[in-house]
C-alpha angles and dihedrals in degrees: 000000000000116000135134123265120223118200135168099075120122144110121336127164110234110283089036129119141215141180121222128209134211132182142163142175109295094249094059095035098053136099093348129110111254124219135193118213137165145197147195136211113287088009137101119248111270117207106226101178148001140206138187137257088247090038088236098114118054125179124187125191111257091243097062098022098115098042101032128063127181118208129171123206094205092188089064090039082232124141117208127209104183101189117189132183097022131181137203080261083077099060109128154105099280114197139168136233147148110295120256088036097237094140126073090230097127117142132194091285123222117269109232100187106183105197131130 
């Protein structure tokens, strides 16, 4: 089954940061607008920030805008969320997918649990 696959969560003490990688197979990774989204347990997903195909227009929801930024390495057909100051509020399954999320392409998603 074909689907993206999203790395880089993990563990991080408040204040910390991390950056989260997605990939897929190039036919389902070009030309298309990338987005990042997240959910927790008992919660929609909620879509935090787009990118385009070419990676030159970027967009980030207003509520993570000054700590979050989305790239894309098209050669490499990677998407990039590098998320800073984070709080436990950010706790989550992150995943990627096309935006706006019109392909069943979702993959497991990578845990960022932010605890000390």
């Amino acid at each position: 089954q074909v689907h993206f696959v999203e790395s880089g969560g993990g563990l991080v003490q408040p204040g910390g940061s991390l950056k989260l990688s997605c990939t897929g197979p190039e036919n389902i990774f070009k030309p298309f607008d990338m987005g990042w989204y997240r959910q927790t347990p008992g919660n929609e997903r909620d879509f935090l920030a787009s990118i385009s195909w070419s990676g030159g227009t970027t967009f980030i929801r207003q509520a993570v805008k000054d700590r979050f930024t989305i790239t894309r390495d098209t050669a490499n057909d990677t998407v990039y969320l590098e998320m800073n100051s984070l709080s436990s509020g950010d706790t989550a399954v992150y995943y990627c997918n096309d935006y706006p999320a019109t392909r069943d392409y979702w993959g497991q998603g990578t845990k960022v649990t932010v605890s000390s």
